[in-house]
C-alpha positions in Angstrom: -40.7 -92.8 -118.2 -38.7 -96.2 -118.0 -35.7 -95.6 -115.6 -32.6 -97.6 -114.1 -30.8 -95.4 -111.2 -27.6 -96.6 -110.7 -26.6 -98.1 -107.6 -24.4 -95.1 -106.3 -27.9 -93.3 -106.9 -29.8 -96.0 -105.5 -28.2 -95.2 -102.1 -29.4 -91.3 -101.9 -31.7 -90.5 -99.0 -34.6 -89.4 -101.9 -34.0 -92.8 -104.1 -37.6 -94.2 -104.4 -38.8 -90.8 -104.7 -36.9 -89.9 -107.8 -37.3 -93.0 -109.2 -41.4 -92.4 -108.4 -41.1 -88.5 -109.7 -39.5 -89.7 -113.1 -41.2 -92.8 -114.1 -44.6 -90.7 -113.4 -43.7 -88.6 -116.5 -44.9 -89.2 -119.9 -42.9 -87.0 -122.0 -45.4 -84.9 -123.6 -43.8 -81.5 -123.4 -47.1 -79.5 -122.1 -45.0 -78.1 -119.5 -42.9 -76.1 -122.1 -45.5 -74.5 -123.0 -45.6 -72.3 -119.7 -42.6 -72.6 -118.8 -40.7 -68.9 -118.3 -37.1 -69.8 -119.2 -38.1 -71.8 -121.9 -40.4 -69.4 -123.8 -37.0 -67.2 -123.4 -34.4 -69.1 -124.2 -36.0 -71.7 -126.5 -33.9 -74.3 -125.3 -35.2 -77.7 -124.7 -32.8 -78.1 -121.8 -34.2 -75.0 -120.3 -37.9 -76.4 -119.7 -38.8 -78.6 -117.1 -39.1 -82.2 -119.7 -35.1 -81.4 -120.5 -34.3 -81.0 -116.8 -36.1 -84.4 -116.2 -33.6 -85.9 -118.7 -30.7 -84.4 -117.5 -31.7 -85.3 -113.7 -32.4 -88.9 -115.1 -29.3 -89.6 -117.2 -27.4 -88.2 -114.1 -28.9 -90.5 -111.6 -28.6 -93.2 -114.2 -24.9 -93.2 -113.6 -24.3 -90.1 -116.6 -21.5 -87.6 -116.4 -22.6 -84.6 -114.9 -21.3 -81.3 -116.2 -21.1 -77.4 -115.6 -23.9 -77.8 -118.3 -25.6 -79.7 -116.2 -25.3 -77.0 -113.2 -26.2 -73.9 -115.2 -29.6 -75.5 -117.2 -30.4 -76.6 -113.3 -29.7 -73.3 -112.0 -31.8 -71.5 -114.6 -35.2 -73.3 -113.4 -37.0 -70.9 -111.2 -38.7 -73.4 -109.5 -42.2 -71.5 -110.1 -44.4 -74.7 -110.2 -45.9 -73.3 -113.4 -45.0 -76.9 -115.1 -47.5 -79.0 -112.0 -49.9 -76.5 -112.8 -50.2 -77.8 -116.6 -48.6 -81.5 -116.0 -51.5 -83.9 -116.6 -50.2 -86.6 -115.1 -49.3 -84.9 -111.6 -45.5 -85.0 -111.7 -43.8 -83.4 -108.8 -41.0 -81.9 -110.5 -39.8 -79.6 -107.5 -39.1 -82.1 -105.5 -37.2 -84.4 -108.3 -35.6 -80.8 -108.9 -34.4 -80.7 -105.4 -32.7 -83.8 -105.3 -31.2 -83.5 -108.7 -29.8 -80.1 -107.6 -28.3 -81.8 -104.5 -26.5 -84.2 -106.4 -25.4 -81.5 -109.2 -23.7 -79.6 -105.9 -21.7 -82.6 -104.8 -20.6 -83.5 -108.3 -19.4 -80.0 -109.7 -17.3 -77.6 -107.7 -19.0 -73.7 -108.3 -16.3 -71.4 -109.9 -15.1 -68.7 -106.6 -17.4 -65.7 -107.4 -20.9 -67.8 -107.2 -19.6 -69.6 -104.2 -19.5 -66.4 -102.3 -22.4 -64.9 -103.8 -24.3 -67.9 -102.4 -22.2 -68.0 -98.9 -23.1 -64.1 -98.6 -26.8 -65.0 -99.3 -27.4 -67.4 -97.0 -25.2 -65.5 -94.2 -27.3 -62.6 -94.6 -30.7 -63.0 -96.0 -32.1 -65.7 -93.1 -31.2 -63.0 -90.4 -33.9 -60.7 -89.8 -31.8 -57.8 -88.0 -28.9 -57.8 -90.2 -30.9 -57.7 -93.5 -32.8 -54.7 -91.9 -29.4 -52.9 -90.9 -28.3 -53.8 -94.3 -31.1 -52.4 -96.1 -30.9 -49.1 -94.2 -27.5 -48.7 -94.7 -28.3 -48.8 -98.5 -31.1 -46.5 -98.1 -28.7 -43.9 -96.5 -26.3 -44.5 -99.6 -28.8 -44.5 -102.2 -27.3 -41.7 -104.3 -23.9 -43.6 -104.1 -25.1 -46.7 -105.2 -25.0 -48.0 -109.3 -28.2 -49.2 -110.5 -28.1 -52.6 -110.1 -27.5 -52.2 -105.9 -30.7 -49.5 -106.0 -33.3 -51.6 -107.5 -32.5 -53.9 -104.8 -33.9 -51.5 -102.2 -37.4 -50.6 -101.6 -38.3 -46.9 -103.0 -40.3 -46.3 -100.0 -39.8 -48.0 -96.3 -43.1 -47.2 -94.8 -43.0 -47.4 -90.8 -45.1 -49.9 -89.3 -48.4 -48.9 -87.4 -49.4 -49.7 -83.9 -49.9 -53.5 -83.6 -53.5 -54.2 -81.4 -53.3 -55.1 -77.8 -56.7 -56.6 -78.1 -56.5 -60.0 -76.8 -59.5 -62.2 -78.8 -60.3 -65.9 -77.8 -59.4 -67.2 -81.7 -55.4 -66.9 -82.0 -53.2 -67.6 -84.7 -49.3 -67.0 -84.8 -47.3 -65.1 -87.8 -44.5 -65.7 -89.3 -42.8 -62.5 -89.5 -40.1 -63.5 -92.1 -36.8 -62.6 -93.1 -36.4 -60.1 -95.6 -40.3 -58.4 -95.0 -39.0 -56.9 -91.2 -36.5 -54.4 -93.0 -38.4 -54.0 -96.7 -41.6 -53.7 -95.8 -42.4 -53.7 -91.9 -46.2 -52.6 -92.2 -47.4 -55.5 -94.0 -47.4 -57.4 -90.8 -48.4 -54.8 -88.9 -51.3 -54.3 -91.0 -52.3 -58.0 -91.4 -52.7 -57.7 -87.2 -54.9 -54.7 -87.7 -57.1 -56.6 -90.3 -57.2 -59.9 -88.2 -57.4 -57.4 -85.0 -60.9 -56.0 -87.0 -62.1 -60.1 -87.4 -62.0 -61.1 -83.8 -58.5 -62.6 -84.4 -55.5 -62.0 -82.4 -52.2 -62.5 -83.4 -49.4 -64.3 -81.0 -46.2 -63.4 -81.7 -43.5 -66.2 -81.6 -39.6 -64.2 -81.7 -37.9 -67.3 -81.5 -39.4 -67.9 -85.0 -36.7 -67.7 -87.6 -36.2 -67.9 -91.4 -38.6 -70.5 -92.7 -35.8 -72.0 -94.1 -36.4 -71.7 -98.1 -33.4 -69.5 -99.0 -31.0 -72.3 -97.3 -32.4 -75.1 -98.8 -33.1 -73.5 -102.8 -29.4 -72.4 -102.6 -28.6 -76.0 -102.1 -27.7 -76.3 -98.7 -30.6 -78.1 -97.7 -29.6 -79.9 -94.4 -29.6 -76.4 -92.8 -32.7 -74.9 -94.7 -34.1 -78.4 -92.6 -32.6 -77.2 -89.0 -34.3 -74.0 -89.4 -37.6 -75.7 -89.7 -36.6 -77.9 -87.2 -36.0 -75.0 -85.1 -39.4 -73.1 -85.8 -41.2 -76.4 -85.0 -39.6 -76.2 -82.1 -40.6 -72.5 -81.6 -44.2 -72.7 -82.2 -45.1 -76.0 -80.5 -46.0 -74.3 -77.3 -49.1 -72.1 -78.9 -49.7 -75.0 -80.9 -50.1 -77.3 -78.0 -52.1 -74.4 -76.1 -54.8 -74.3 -79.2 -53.6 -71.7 -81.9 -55.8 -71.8 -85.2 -53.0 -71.8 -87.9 -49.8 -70.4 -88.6 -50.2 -67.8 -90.9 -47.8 -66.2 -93.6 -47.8 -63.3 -95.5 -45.5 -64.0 -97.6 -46.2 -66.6 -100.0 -42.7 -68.1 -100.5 -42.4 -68.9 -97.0 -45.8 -70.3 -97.0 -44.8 -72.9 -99.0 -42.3 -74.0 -98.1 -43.5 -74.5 -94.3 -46.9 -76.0 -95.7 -43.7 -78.4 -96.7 -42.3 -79.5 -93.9 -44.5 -82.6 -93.4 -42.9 -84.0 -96.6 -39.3 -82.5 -96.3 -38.9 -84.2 -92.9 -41.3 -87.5 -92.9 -38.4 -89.3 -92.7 -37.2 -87.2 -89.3 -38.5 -89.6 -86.7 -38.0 -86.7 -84.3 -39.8 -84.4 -86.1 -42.4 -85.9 -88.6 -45.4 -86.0 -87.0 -45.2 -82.3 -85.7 -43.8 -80.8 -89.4 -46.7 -83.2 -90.3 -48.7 -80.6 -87.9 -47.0 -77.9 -88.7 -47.9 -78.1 -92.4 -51.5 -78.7 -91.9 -51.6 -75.6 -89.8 -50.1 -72.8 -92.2 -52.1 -71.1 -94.2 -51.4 -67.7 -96.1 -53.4 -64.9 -95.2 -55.6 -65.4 -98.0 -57.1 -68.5 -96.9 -57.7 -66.6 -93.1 -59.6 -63.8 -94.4 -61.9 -66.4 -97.1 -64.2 -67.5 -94.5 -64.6 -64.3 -92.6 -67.2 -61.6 -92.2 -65.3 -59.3 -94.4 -68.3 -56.3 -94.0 -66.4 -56.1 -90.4 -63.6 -54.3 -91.9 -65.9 -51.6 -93.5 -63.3 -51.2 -96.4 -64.3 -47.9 -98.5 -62.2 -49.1 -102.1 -61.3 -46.5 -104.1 -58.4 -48.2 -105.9 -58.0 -49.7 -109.5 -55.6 -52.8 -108.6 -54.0 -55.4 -110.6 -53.0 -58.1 -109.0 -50.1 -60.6 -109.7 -50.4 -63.7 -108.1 -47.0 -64.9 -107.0 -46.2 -68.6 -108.4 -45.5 -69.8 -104.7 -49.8 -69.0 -104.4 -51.1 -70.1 -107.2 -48.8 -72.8 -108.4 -47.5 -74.2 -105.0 -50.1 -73.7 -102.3 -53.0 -74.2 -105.4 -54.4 -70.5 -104.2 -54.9 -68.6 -107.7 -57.5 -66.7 -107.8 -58.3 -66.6 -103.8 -56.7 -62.9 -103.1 -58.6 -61.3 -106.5 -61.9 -63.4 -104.8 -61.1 -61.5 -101.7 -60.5 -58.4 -103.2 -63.5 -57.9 -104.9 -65.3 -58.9 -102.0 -64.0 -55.8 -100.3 -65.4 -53.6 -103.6 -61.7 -52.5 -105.1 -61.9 -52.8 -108.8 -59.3 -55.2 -110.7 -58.4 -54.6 -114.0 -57.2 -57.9 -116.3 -53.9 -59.5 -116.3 -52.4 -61.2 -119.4 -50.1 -63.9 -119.0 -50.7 -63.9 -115.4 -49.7 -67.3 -114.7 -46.2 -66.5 -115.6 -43.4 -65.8 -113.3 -41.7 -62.0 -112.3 -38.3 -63.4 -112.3 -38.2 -62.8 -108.4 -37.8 -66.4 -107.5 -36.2 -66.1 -104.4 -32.8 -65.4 -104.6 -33.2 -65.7 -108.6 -32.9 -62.6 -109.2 -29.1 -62.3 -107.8 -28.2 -65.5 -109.2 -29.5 -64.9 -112.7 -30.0 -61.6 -113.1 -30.7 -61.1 -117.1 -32.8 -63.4 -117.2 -34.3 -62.2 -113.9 -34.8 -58.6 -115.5 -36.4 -60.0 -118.7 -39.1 -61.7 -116.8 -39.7 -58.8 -114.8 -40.4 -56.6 -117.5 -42.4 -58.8 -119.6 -44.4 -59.3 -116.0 -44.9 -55.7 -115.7 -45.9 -54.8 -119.1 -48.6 -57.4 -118.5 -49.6 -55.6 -115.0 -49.5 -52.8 -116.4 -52.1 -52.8 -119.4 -55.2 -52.2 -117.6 -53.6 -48.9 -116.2 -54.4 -49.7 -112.5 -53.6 -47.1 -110.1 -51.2 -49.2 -108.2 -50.1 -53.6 -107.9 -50.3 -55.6 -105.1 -49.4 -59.1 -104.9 -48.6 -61.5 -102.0 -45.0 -61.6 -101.7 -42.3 -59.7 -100.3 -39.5 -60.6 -103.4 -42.1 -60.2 -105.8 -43.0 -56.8 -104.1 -39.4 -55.6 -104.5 -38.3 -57.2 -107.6 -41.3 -55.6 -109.4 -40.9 -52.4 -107.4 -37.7 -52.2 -108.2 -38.1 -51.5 -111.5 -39.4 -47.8 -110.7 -42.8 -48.1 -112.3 -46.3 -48.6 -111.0 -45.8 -48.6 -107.7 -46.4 -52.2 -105.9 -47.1 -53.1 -102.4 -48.6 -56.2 -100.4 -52.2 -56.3 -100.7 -53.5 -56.7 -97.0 -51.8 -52.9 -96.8 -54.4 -51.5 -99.2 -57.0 -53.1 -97.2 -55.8 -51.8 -94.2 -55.8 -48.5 -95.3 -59.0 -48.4 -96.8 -60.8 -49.2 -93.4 -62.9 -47.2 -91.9 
């Protein structure tokens, strides 16, 4: 794609990389095709080419418009469009920057400014979220519809973490949101790991990984909290950890990021350079391992959907369901499974009807084979889907965890 940035764009931090990201595209449209908002909405502005165009005409010195914001906005960032590009555009990252410049242009109308100041003033704190969350548990009753599918239907308790300490160590990142929605998950991914001959080091001054600052478009401080978990982790990463492992997808990827988001941090670019070749999700641990260790008796029918942050982002579709048959639990077929839940993050607040459609369309899918229950690999698409009050879902090192003998 020809392009000719203007020189007020010329001057942005990202410059040669937009201009890279655009003239990389071809205009052939295959990413519509799997695009979510677009098979919904129909619009060409809604799919990833006509957010190329409206990012290019804006940094080619265009007026940028409310319009501009809300077919921005829509984009879930799910990644499905690198999945099917053929010629290897990096549209999240041209989406980033075009985003930025969208928020300094247009002013936000009152109501989505504080929905986005109360997001990021909550959500990245571990202990407020978790007093939040049981605050709304205690008022379920009391609570319209809309608050109650935000709430997990079940909080189960974590279990006993191992006090085994093994000579192969890894650190977790215990996330955000997971702590007060689902605190077993972690719990049970030290009992697996505990099983392998792996010990998990916990790091407290770990923090938010940084994603829901920086996809709400105030990326400077989703940057300082990587910064700040960098500066967290170096320690057991000088003293010989094996990885940095996540549970959560989402957070995954964005701290298998870091090495790009801050190469231009002299401070910090050779250790987020470090930092990213050390995280791995779960799944990627547990691939090379003597799973016959854990002695997993399977019962279950599962389906599982594969967030976008796994299979799209980190490039890991396919590795859990590997697993999971590898443990004997039976999987039944997914249609449509490379398309997103709607859970996107904080999608799901910012744009919930569309959020909602997704979801449903997402569970209809999981749904066909008539497992007994869904996992998947990530704590907003655990609750979004769960939300809806239907199959139950859960995270799926918790099944295997369970079925241990």
């Amino acid at each position: 794609m020809q392009t000719n940035l203007s020189e007020q764009a010329k001057r942005l931090p990202r410059a040669e990389e937009a201009e890279r990201i655009l003239r990389s595209c071809v205009h052939c449209g295959f990413c519509n095709a799997t695009c979510p908002t677009y098979q919904l909405l129909g619009d060409e502005l809604d799919g990833p080419r006509g957010r190329i165009y409206l990012i290019k005409q804006m940094l080619e010195g265009g007026e940028v418009t409310t319009k501009t914001q809300e077919h921005l906005d829509r984009c879930l960032t799910c990644r499905n469009c690198e999945t099917t590009c053929p010629s290897g555009v990096q549209y999240h990252n041209l989406l980033d920057i075009g985003r930025e410049v969208v928020e300094q242009a247009v002013p936000r109308p009152l109501n989505e400014r504080l929905l986005r100041q109360g997001l990021r003033a909550v959500v990245p704190r571990p202990a407020l979220f978790k007093t939040l969350t049981q605050t709304g548990l205690a008022l379920r009753p009391l609570l319209p519809a809309a608050l109650k599918a935000k709430l997990p239907r079940e909080v189960r308790p974590a279990k006993p973490r191992p006090t085994t300490q093994h000579t192969r160590r890894v650190l977790l990142l215990e996330g955000c949101v997971q702590p007060g929605l689902s605190p077993n998950t972690n719990a049970a991914t030290a009992r697996v790991l505990d099983r392998l001959g792996i010990s998990v080091t916990p790091i407290r001054e770990a923090g938010c990984c940084g994603a829901v600052d920086y996809h709400l478009n105030a990326q400077e401080a989703g940057l300082q909290r990587a910064r700040q978990n960098i500066d967290a982790w170096w320690p057991a990463i000088e003293s010989g950890i094996e990885a940095i492992v996540q549970t959560a997808s989402g957070c995954g990827a964005f701290v298998k990021d870091y090495g790009h988001l801050l190469a231009s941090d002299p401070a910090y670019a050779s250790k987020a350079a470090r930092v990213s070749a050390l995280a791995r999700d779960l799944v990627e641990v547990l691939l090379g391992e003597p799973l016959e260790q854990l002695q997993v008796r399977a019962e279950q029918r599962l389906a599982f959907h594969c967030p976008c942050t796994l299979q799209h982002a980190q490039k890991l579709g396919g590795a859990v369901e590997g697993v999971l048959t590898r443990l004997g639990f039976g999987l039944t077929a997914v249609p449509d499974s490379h398309l997103c839940c709607g859970s996107a993050g904080t999608y799901s607040l910012t744009q919930p009807m569309l959020s909602r459609q997704l979801r449903d369309n997402k569970l209809n899918a999981l749904e066909s084979g008539k497992p007994d229950a869904i996992v998947t690999a990530n704590i907003g698409c655990q609750t979004h889907l769960d939300g809806a009050g239907r199959t139950p879902v859960r995270h799926w090192i918790e099944i295997v965890e369970e079925a241990m003998g």
